[in-house]
N, C-alpha and C positions, 0 to 999 in steps of 0.2 A: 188810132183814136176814132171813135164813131162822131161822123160830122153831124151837125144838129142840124134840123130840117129846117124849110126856107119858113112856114109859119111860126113854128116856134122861137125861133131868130126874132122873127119880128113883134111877136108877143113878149118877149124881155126888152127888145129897144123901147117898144108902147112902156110896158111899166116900170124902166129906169127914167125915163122922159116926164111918167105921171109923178114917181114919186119925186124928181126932184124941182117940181111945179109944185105941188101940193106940200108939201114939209120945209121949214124953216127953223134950222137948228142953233141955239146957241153955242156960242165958241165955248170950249171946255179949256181949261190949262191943264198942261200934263201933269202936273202935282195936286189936280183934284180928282182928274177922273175915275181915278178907283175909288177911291173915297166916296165921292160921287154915284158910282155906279153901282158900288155896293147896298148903300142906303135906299137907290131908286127902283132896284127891278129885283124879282125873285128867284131866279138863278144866276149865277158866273160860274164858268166852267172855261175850261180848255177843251178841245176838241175836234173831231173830225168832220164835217160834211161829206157821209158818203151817197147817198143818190139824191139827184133832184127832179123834180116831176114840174118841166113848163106849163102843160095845160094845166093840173089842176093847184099848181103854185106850193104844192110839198114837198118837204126835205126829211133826211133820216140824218142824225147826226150821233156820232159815237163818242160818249163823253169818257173824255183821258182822263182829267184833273176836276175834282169838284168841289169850287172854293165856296159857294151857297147854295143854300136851299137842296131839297131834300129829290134825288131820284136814287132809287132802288134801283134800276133796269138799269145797261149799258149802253142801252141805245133810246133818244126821245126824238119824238116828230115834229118837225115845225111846219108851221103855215105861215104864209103872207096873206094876210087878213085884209089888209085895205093899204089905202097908198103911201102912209107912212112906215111899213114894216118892208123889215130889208128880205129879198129874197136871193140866197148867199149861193155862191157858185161855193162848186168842191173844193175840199180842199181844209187845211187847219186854222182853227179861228179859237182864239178869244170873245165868248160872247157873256151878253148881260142881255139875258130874255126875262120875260113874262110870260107867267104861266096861262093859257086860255080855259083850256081843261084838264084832265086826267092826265099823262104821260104826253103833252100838247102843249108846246109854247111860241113865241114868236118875236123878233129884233126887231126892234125898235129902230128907224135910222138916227134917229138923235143920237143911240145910247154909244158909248167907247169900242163896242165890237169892233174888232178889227181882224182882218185877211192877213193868213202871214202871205202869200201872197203882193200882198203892197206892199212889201218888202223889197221886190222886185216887179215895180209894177209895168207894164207895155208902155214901150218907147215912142212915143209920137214920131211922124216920118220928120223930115227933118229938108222945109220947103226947098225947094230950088234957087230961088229968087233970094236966100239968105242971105248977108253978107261974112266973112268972116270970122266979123266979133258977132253977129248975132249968134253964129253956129255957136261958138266959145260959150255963148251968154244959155243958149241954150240948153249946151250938155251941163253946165254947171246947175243948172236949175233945176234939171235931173235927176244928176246926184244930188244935190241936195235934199230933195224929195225921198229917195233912198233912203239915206242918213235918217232922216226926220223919223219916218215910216220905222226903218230899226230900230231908233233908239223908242220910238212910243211902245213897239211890241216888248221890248225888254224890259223894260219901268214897269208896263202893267202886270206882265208874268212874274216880276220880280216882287212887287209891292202885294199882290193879290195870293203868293205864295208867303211871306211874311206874315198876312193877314192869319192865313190859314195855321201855320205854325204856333201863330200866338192865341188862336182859339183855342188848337189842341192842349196845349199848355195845361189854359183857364179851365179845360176837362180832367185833364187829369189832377192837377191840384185837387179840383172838388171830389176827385175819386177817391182821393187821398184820407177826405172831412168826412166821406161819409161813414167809411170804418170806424173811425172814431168813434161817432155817433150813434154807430149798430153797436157797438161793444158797452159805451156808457146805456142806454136803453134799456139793453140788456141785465146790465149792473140793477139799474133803477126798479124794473121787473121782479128782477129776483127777492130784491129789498122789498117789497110791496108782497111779493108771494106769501115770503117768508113770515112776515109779519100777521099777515090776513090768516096764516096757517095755527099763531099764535094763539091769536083771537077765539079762533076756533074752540080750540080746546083748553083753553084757560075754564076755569068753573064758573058755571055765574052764581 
């Protein structure tokens, strides 16, 4: 793995430090977030973060699953535009972006995106001077974090693929209405043709 340089290092400690001085997010409950997050931003998608760029703060992300809003392409760009947007290491994410520009969007750190990742997130060292019930007290708090982090990734893949199925659904029913519709039209058409045909040559 290619070590990341000692500026760039410290240009993401700078702007995890800005954005978490600068942004104050309200607590979500897990049984609104998708809900939530659906109504607030114009993409959700599953996906990959494949490269990220520390100086100029872009990402390429390769979308798996796409539960809103509208990309054509496989792959969309994001930016960290100011201090409340997240700028995501690699890796698979659940995200809830806005769109900036054309094939250009950006996370939100309020929004529900989440790292599968925090799944497994890095283990704080675990002091010296602990005793050990704090050690006890510690790893439990861990795992728990764990837990927490899985069960939030699997609710929202779960709730937000639901979402999607019952969209598809509400399409195809209506695909269903519109035959209908082309065929009565058609009927109506012809009655009207037919009739005007009449007219025609009737004598006056």
């Amino acid at each position: 793995m290619k070590p990341i340089n000692g500026y760039k290092y410290i240009i993401l400690l700078v702007l995890v430090k800005f954005q978490t001085l600068a942004c104050e997010c309200p607590q979500t409950k897990r049984d609104t977030l998708v809900a939530e997050g659906l109504k607030k931003y114009d993409m959700v998608f599953y996906g990959e973060v494949i490269s990220i760029d520390a100086i100029s703060l872009r990402y390429k992300i390769k979308v798996t699953e796409l539960f809103k809003g509208n990309c054509k392409e496989s792959y969309i760009n994001g930016v960290t535009n100011n201090s409340c947007s997240i700028f995501p290491k690699k890796g698979y994410w659940i995200i809830y972006a806005n769109l900036e520009k054309k094939n250009s969007m950006y996370i939100d750190m309020c929004s529900s995106s989440i790292a599968l990742s925090e799944i497994h997130p890095p283990k704080p060292p675990i002091l010296l001077s602990f005793t050990q019930i704090e050690k006890l007290e510690f790893e439990n708090n861990y795992l728990n974090k764990r837990i927490n982090n899985l069960e939030d990734w699997q609710y929202s893949l779960i709730k937000l693929r639901e979402y999607k199925q019952l969209k598809d659904r509400k399409i195809d029913s209506y695909s269903w209405l519109i035959i209908p519709l082309l065929i009565l039209n058609l009927l109506v058409m012809s009655v009207l043709l037919y009739k005007s045909s009449i007219s025609t040559k009737s004598p006056q």
